[in-house]
C-alpha positions as CSV (number, residue, x, y, z in Angstrom):
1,X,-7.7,-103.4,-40.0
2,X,-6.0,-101.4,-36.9
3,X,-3.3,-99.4,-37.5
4,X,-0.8,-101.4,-35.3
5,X,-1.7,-104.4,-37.2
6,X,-1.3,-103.1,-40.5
7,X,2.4,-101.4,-39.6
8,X,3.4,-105.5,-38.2
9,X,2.4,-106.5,-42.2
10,X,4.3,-104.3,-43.4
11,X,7.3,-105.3,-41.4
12,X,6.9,-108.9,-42.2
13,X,5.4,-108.8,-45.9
14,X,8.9,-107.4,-47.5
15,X,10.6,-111.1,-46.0
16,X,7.9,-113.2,-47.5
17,X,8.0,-111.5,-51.0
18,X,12.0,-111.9,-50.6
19,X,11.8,-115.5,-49.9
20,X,9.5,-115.5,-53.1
21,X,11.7,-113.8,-55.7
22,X,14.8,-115.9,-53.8
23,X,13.2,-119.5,-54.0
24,X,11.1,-119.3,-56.5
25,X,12.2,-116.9,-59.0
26,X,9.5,-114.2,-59.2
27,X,10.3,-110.5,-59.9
28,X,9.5,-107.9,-57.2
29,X,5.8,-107.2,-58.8
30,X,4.4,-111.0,-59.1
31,X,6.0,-111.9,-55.7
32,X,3.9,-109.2,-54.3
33,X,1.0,-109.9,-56.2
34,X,0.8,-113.7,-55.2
35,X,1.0,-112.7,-51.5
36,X,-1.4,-109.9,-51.5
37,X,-3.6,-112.4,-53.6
38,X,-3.6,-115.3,-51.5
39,X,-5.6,-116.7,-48.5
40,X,-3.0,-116.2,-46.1
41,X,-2.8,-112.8,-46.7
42,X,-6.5,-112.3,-46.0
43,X,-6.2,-114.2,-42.8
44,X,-2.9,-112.2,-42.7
45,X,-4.9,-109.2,-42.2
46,X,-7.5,-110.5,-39.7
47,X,-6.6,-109.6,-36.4
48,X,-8.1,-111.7,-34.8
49,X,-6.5,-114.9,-36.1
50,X,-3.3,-113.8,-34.5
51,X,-1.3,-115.1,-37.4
52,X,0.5,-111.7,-37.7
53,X,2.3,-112.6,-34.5
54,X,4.7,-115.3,-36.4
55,X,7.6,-114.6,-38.5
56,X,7.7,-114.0,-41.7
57,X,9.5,-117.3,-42.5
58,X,7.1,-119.5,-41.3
59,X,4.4,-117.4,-43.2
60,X,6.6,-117.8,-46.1
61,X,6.5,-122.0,-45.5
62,X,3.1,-121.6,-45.0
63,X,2.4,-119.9,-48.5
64,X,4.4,-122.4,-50.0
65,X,1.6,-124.6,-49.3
66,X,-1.3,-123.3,-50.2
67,X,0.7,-122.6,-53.7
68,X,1.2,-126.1,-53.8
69,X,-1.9,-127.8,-52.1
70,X,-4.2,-125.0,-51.6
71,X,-4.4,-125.8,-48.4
72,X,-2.6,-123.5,-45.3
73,X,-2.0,-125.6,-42.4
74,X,-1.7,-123.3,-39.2
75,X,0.6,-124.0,-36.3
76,X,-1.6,-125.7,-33.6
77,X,-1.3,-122.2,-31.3
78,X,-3.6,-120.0,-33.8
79,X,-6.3,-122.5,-33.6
């Protein structure tokens, strides 16, 4: 992972463990640990997939669904 791409995910994964401890209850360690732990942070990290580019709350609506479905549904401009 390039350096530039992994200061922008650590700009935007502070919001998105926020939103988690806010809406869902989760002290600051398992808020972090479902993040780093899930599939959208591994395509997070990709480069290439350009999802760094979007804010933090739509990752954060976008980690809400693959914790409930499993599923990620990407917005039609990162396919």
């Amino acid at each position: 992972m390039a350096k530039s791409i992994s200061a922008v995910i650590a700009m935007i994964t502070p919001g998105i463990i926020d939103l988690l401890m806010k809406k869902r209850g989760f002290n600051l360690a398992d808020a972090a640990g479902i993040l780093y732990n899930s599939r959208l942070y591994k395509v997070l990290e990709d480069e290439e997939t350009k999802v760094w580019r979007l804010g933090y709350p739509l990752l954060y609506d976008m980690l809400e669904e693959e914790l409930t479905t499993g599923q990620i549904t990407f917005p039609e401009e990162q396919i």
